[in-house]
C-alpha positions as CSV (number, residue, x, y, z in Angstrom):
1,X,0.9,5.0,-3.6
2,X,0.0,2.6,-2.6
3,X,-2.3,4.2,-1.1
4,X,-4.1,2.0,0.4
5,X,1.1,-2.2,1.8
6,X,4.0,-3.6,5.0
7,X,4.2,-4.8,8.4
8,X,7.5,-5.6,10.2
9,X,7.5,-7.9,13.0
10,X,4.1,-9.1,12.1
11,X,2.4,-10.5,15.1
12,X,-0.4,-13.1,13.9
13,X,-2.7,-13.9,16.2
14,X,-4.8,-16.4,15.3
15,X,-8.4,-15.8,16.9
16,X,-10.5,-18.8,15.7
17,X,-9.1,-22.1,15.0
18,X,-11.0,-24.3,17.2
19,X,-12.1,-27.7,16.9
20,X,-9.8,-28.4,14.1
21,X,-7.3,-31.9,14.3
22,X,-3.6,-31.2,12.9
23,X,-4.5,-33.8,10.1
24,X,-7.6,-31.3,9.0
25,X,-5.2,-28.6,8.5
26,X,-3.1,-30.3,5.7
27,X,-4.6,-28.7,2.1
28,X,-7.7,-31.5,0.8
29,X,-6.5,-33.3,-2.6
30,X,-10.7,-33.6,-3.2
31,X,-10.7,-29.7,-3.3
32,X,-7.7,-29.0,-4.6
33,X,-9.4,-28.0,-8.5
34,X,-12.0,-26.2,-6.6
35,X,-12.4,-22.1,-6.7
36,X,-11.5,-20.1,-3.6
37,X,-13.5,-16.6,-4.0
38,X,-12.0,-14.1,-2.4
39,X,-13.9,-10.9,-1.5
40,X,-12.2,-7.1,-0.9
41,X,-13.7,-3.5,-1.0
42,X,-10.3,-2.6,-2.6
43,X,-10.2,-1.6,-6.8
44,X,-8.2,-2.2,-9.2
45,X,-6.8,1.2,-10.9
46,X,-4.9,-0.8,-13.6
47,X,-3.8,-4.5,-14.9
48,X,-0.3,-2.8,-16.2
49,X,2.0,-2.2,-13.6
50,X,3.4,1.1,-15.0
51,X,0.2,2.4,-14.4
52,X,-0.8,1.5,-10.5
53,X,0.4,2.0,-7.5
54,X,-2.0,1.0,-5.0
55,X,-3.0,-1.7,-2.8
56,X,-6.0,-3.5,-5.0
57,X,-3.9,-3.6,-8.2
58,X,-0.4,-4.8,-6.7
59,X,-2.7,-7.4,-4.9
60,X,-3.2,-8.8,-8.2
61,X,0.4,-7.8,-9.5
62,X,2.0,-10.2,-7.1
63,X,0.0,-13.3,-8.1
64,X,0.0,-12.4,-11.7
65,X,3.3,-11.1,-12.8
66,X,6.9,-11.7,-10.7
67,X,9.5,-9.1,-10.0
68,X,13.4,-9.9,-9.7
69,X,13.2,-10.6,-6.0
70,X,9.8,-11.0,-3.4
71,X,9.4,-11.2,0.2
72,X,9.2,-14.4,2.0
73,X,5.9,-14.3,4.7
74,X,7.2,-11.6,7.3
75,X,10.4,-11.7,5.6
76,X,12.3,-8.1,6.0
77,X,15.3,-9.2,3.4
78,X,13.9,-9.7,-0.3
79,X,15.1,-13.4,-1.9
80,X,15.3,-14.3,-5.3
81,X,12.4,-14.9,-7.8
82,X,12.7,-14.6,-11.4
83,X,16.2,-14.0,-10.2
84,X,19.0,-16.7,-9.2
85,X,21.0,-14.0,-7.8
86,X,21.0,-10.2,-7.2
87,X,23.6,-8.3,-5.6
88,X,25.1,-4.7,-5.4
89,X,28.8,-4.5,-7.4
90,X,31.5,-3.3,-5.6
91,X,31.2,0.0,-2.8
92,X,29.0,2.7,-3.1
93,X,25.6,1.0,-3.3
94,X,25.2,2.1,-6.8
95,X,25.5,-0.6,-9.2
96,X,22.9,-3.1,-8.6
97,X,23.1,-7.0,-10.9
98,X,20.9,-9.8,-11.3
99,X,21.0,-13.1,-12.6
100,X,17.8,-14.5,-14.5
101,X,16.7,-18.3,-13.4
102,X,16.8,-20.2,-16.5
103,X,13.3,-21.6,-18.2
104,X,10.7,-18.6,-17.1
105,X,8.8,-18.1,-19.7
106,X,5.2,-15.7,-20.6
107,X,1.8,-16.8,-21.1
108,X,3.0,-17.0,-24.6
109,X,5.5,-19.8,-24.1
110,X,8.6,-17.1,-25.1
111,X,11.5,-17.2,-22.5
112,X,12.0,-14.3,-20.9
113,X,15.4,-12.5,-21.0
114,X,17.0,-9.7,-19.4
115,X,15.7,-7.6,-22.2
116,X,12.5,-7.6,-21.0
117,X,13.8,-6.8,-17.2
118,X,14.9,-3.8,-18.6
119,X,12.0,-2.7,-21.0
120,X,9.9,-3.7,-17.8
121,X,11.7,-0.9,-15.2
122,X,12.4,1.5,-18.2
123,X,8.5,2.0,-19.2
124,X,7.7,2.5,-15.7
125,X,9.9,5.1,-15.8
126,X,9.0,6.5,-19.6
127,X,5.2,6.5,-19.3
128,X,5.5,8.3,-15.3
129,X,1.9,7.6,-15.2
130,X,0.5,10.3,-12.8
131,X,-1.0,7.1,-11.0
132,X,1.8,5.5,-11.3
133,X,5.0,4.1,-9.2
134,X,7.6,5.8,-10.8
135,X,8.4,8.0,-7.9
136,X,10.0,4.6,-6.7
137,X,12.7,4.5,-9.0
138,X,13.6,8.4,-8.7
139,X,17.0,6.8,-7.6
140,X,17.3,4.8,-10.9
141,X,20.0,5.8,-13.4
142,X,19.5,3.4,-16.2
143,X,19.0,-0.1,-16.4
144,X,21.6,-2.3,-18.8
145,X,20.5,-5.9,-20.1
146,X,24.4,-7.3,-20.7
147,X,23.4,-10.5,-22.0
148,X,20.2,-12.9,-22.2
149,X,20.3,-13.4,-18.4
150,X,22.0,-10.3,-16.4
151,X,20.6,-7.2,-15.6
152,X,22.1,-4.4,-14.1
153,X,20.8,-0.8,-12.7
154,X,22.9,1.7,-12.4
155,X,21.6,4.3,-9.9
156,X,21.8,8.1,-9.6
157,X,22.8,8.0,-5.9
158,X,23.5,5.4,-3.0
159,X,20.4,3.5,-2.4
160,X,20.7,0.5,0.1
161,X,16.9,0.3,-0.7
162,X,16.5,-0.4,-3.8
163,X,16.3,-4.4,-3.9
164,X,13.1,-3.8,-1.2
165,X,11.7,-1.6,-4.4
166,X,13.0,-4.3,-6.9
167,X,10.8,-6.7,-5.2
168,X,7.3,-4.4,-5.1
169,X,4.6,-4.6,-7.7
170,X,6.4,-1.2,-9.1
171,X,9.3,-4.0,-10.5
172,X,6.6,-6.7,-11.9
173,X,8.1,-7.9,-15.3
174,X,5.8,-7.6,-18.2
175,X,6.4,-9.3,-21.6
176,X,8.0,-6.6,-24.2
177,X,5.8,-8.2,-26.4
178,X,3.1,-7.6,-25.2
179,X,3.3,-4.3,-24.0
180,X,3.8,-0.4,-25.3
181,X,7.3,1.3,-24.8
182,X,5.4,4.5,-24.2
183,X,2.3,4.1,-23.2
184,X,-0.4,1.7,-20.9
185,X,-2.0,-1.2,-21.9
186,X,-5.7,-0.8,-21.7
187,X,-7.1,-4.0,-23.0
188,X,-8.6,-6.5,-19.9
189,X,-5.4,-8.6,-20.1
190,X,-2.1,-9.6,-18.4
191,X,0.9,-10.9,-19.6
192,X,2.9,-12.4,-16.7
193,X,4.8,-15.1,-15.4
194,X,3.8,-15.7,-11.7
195,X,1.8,-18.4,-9.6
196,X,-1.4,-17.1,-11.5
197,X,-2.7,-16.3,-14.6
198,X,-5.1,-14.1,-15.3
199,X,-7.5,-15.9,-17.5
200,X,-10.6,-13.6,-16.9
201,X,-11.2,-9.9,-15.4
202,X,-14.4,-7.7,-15.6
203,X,-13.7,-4.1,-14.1
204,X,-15.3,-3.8,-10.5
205,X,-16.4,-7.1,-10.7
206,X,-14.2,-9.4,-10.8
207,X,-10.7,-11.4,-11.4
208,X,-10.7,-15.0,-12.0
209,X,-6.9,-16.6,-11.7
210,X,-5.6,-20.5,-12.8
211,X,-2.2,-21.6,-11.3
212,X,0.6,-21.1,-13.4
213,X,1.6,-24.5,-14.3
214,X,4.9,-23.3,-15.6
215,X,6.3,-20.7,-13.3
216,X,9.6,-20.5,-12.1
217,X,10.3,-19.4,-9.0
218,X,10.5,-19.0,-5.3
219,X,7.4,-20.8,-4.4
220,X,7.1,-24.3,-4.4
221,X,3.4,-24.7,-4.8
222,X,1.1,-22.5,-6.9
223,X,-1.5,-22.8,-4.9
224,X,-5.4,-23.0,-5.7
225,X,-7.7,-21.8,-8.3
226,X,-9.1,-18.6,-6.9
227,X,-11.8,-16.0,-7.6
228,X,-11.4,-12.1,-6.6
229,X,-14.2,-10.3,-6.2
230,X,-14.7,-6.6,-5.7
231,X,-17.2,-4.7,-3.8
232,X,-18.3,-1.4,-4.0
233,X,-18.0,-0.6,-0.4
234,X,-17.7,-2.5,2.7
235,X,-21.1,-3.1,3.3
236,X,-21.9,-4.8,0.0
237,X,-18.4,-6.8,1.0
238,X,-20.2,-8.1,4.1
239,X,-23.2,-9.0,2.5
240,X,-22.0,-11.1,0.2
241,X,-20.2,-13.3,2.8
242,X,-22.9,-13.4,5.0
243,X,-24.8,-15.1,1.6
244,X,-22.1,-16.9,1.6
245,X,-20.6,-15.7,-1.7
246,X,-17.7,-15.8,-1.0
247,X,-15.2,-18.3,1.2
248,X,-12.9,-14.9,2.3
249,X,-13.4,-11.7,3.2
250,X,-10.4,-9.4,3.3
251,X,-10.1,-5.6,3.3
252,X,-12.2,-4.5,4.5
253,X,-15.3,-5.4,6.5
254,X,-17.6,-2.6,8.0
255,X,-15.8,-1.6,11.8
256,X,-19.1,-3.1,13.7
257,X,-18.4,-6.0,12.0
258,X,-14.9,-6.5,12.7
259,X,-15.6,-5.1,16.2
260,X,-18.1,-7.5,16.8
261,X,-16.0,-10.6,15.5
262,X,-16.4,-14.1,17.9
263,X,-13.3,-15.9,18.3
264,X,-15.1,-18.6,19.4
265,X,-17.7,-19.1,16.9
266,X,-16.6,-22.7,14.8
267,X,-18.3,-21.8,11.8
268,X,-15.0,-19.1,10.3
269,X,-11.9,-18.7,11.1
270,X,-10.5,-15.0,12.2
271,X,-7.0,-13.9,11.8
272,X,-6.1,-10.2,13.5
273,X,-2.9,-9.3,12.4
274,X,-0.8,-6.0,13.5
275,X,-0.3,-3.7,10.3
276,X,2.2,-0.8,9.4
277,X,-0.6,0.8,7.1
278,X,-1.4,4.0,7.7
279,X,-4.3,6.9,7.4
280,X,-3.3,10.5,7.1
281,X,-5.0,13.5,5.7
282,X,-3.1,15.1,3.6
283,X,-3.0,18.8,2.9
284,X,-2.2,20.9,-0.3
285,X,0.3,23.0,0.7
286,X,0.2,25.1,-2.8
287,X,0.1,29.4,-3.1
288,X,-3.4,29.5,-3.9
289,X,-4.4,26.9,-1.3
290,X,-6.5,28.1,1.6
291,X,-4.0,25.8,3.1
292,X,-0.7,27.4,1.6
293,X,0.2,28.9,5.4
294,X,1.7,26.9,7.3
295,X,0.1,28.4,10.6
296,X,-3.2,27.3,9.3
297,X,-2.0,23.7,8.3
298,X,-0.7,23.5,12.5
299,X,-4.1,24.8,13.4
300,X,-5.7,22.3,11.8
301,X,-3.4,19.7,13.7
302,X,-4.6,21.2,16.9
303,X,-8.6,20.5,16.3
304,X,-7.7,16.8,15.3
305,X,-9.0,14.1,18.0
306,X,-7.6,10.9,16.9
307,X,-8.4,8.9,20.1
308,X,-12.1,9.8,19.4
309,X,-11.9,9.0,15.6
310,X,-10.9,5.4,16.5
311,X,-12.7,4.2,19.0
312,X,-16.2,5.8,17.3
313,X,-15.7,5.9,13.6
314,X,-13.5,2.6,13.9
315,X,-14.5,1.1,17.4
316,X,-11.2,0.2,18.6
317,X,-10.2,-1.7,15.4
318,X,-7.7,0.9,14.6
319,X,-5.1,2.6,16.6
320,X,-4.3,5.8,17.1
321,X,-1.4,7.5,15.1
322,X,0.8,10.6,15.6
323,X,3.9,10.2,13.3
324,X,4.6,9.9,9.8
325,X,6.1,6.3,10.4
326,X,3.7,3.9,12.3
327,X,4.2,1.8,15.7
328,X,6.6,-0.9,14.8
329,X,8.8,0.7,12.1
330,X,12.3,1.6,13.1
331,X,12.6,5.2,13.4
332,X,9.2,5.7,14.6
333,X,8.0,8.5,16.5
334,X,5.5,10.4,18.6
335,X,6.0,13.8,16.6
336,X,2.7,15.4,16.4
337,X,1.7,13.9,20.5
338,X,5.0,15.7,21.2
339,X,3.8,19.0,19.4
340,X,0.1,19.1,19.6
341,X,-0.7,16.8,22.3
342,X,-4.6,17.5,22.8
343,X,-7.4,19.1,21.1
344,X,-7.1,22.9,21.5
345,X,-9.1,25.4,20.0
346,X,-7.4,28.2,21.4
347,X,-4.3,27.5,20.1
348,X,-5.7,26.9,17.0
349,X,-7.9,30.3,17.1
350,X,-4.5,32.2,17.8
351,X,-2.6,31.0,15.4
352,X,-5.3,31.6,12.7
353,X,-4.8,35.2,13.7
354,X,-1.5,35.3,13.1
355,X,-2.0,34.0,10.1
356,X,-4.5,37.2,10.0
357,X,-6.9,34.6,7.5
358,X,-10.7,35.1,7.7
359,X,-12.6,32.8,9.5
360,X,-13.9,30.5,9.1
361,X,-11.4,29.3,6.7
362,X,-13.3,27.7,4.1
363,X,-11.6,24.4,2.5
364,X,-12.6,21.4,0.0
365,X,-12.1,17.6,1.8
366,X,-12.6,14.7,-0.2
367,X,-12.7,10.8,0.3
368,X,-13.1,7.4,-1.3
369,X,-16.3,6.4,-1.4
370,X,-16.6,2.7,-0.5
371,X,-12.7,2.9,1.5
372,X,-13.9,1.4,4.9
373,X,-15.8,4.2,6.9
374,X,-14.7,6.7,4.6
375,X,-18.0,9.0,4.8
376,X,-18.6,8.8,8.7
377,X,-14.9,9.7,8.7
378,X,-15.2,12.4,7.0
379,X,-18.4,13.7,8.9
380,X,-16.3,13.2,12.3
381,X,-13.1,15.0,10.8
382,X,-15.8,17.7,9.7
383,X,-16.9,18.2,13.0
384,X,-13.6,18.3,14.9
385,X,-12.3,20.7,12.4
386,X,-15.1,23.5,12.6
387,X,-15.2,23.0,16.3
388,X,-14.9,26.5,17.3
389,X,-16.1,28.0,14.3
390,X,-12.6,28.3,12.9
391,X,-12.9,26.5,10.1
392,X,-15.8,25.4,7.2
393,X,-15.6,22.0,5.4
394,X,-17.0,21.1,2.3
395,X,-16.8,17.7,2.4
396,X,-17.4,15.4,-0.6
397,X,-16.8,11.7,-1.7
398,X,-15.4,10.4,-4.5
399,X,-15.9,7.0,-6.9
400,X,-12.0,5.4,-6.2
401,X,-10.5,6.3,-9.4
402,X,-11.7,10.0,-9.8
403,X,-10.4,10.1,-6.3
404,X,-7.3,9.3,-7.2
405,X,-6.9,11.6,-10.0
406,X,-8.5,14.6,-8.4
407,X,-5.7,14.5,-6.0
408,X,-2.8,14.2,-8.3
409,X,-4.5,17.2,-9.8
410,X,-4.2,18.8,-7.1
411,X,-8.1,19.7,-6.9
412,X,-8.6,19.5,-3.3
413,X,-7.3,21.1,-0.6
414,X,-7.8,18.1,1.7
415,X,-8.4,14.3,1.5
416,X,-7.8,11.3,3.6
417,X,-6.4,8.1,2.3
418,X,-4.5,4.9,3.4
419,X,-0.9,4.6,2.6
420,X,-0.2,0.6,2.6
421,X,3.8,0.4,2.9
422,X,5.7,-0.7,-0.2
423,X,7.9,-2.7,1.3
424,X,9.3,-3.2,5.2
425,X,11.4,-0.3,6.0
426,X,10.6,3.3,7.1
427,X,11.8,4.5,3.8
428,X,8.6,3.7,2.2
429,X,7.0,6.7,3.8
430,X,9.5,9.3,3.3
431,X,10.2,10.1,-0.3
432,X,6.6,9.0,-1.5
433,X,5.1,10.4,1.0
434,X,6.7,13.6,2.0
435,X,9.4,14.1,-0.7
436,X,9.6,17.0,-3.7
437,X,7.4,15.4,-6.0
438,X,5.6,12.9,-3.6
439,X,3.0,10.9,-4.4
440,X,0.5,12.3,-2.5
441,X,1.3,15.3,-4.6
442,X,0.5,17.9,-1.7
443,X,2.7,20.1,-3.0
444,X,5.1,20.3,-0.5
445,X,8.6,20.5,-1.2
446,X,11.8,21.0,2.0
447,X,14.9,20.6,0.9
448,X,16.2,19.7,4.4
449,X,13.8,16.6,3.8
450,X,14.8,15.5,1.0
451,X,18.2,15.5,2.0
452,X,17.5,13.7,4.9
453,X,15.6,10.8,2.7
454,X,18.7,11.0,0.1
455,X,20.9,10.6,3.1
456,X,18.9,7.9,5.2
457,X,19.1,5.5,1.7
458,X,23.2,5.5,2.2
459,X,23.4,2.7,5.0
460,X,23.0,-0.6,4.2
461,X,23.3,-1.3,7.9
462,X,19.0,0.3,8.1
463,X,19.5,1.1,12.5
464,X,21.9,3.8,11.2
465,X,19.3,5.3,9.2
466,X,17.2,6.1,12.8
467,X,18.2,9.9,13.4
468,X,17.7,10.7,9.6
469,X,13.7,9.3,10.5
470,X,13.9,11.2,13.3
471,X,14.5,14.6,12.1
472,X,12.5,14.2,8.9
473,X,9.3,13.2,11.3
474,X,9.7,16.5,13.6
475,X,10.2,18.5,10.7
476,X,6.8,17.3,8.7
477,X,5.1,18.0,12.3
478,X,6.2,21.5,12.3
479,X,5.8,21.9,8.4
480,X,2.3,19.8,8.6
481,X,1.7,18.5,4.7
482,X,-0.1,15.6,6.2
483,X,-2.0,14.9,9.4
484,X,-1.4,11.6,10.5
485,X,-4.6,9.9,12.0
486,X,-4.6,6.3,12.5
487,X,-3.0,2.7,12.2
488,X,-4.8,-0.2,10.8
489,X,-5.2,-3.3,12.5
490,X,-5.4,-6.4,9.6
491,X,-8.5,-8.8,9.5
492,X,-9.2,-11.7,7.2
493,X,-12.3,-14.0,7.7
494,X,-12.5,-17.0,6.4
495,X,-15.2,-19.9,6.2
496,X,-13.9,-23.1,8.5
497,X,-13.3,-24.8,5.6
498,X,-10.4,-22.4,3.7
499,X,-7.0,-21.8,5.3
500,X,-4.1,-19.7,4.8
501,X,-5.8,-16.3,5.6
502,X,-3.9,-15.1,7.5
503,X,-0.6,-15.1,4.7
504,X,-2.6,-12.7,2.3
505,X,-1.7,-9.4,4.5
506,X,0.9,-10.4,6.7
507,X,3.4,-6.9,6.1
508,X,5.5,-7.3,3.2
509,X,2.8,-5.9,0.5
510,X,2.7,-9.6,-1.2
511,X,-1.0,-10.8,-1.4
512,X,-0.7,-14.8,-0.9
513,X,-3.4,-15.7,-2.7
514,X,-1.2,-19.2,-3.4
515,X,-1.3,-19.9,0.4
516,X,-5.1,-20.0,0.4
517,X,-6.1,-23.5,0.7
518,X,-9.5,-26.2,1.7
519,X,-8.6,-27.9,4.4
């Protein structure tokens, strides 16, 4: 889920770099053995990849473990990693083949082969952890290792977006030694072959990562040895780099703080990036659910004031969103402006009695705690929603990882959560999101949708995809399994000493720790 990674078109705009010659920017050889700590309010749900799928843990996925193919900074088009070559076979986009590059090898010193390719994609899909990415691979056939360095999927249907998926956290190679065919690994270690290794990790705490002196790869330079450390909330996150803690601060700093960032102040450097990651509310649709009607779902939409939420709860360092794909996205929409343009408790009040439900409608909403401004979101959703006296919410917060399971549980009727985009195209937020069998497990199922996201995967040529986006975006308006509320914008501080911020979130949902540098 990613829940809480993509941006396409990435606009970078650097805010403070002042005062700084070109020779100062070139990385220090004095420093270069030095740790760069690295701060973030986001967790870690798991070290295996078969069992994560959201932002904090594929943020140390992509320095720790490679897939068959990554993203170049702003790159839209995956390239080769662990792979020489990957291509699809003949027409159809159903037979996908890669090529190994020769000499990769574990922590262990073994070589890896295509064998462990395979194991790697076919646990994912074995264990279908309910935390899990396996809901990427729902197109995935069966994977065939034909000899020690080629590897080829065979998929189910036409999928022109599957390399984009090869090239996630969800296709991060693991040693088949190392890990269990049918089950997670739980121990505090990781076995991969990227630009890091993990040599130490405490849970909530920290991650400490050497360079891999014997990767193989795309990159050319492996970059610094770096520290991760993870806050409870965003307020501890700011504390420690104002105590100077920590040399970067990334995802995410209270919104006063961000708000309130100098671009002239020579003592850190600011990089404001545009971002496709996204904030909905999402909406069990189940029989049962005192959300199951649909009429009440599009009342709820009515009472929603999302202009309000971000320049209050976020001052003005979010944007606004009313589709299911954000601003910058091909495809992408005003759906829910076009069909509930402003706050209306009327229209809400009437279509609650049609839906002849007694008010107020009483419902569960629940939210990370420590995710940003999760709580004084949740207070100003709460008040929009009973404006009127239509509704009652029982709001309550959530450590991250009972979060998480409480909504694949389906225990709540409501929660609000980021969705950071797998990989740059607008089919990262249909099947996961709104599919049979999403993520977000909301319950909803259209089979009208899903044909739509079966059909949009067809065209390798993406613009032809467009009206398939379209359609799928005014239908989840009308059926309303999610309310979409706003757009992040990215910020990563610095000291003036450390550069290469601004490559750890730049769109593609790789984390650059590598690019981090003293300067």
């Amino acid at each position: 889920m990613r829940s809480v990674r993509m941006r396409i078109l990435v606009t970078l705009i650097a805010l403070a770099v002042v005062g700084i010659g070109g020779w100062q920017l070139l990385p220090s050889q004095d420093n270069k053995d030095k740790t760069i700590r690295v701060g973030t309010t986001d967790a870690v749900t798991s070290l295996d990849p078969a069992g994560a799928y959201d932002a904090g843990s594929w943020a140390l996925f992509s320095n720790v473990f490679q897939s068959l193919l990554t993203f170049e900074p702003g790159g839209v088009e995956p390239v080769p990693d662990a792979a020489k070559s990957c291509s699809f076979q003949g027409s159809g986009l159903k037979t996908y083949r890669c090529t190994l590059r020769e000499g990769i090898t574990f922590p262990s010193g073994r070589t890896m082969t295509a064998e462990d390719v395979k194991y790697s994609f076919d646990r994912v899909k074995k264990i279908d952890s309910d935390v899990g990415p396996s809901s990427l691979f729902s197109t995935l056939g069966s994977v065939s290792a034909d000899n020690e360095t080629t590897v080829t999927f065979h998929l189910s249907s036409p999928d022109a977006t599957f390399p984009q998926k090869v090239a996630t956290g969800a296709g991060s190679i693991v040693d088949k030694d190392r890990y269990p065919a049918t089950s997670l690994r739980t121990d505090s270690g990781a076995d991969g072959s990227g630009p890091y290794q993990l040599t130490s990790y405490v849970k909530d705490s920290k991650a400490v990562l050497t360079p891999n002196t014997s990767y193989q790869g795309d990159l050319s330079d492996t970059g610094r040895p770096v520290e991760l450390r993870y806050y409870g909330d965003s307020e501890k996150l700011d504390a420690a780099w104002r105590a100077k803690q920590i040399d970067v601060a990334s995802r995410t700093l209270p919104p006063d703080v961000l708000s309130g960032l100098n671009p002239s102040d020579p003592k850190k450097r600011v990089t404001e990036s545009d971002s496709s990651e996204t904030h909905n509310l999402y909406l069990n649709t189940r029989a049962g659910s005192p959300l199951h009607d649909v009429r009440v779902r599009r009342a709820m939409a009515w009472l929603v004031n999302r202009e309000k939420l971000a320049a209050t709860v976020y001052q003005g360092t979010v944007d606004p969103l009313y589709s299911l794909i954000p601003t910058g996205i091909p495809g992408h929409t005003t759906s829910f402006f076009d069909t509930y343009p402003t706050q209306n408790v009327a229209k809400a009040r009437e279509l609650l009695t049609q839906a002849g439900v007694t008010l107020p409608v009483r419902f569960t909403f629940g939210y990370g705690k420590g995710r940003g401004a999760g709580a004084e979101e949740a207070a100003a959703l709460k008040e929009q929603l009973e404006a009127g006296g239509l509704f009652k919410v029982d709001v309550q917060g959530y450590e991250w990882t009972e979060f998480q399971k409480r909504w694949v549980t389906g225990k709540m009727d409501a929660w609000a959560v980021g969705w950071v985009a797998d990989y740059p195209d607008p089919d990262t937020f249909g099947s996961p999101l709104v599919g049979t069998g999403s993520t977000m497990n909301t319950g909803y199922s259209n089979k009208a949708v899903d044909n739509l996201i079966l059909n949009s995967q067809q065209f390798a040529d993406r613009s032809r995809a467009g009206n398939d986006f379209r359609e799928i975006q005014a239908t989840v308006a009308s059926d309303v399994p999610l309310i979409p509320l706003w757009q992040r914008k990215e910020y990563v501080v610095s000291t003036e000493d450390v550069g290469g911020g601004q490559y750890l979130d730049d769109g593609t949902g790789v984390f650059r720790l590598w690019r981090l540098n003293w300067i």
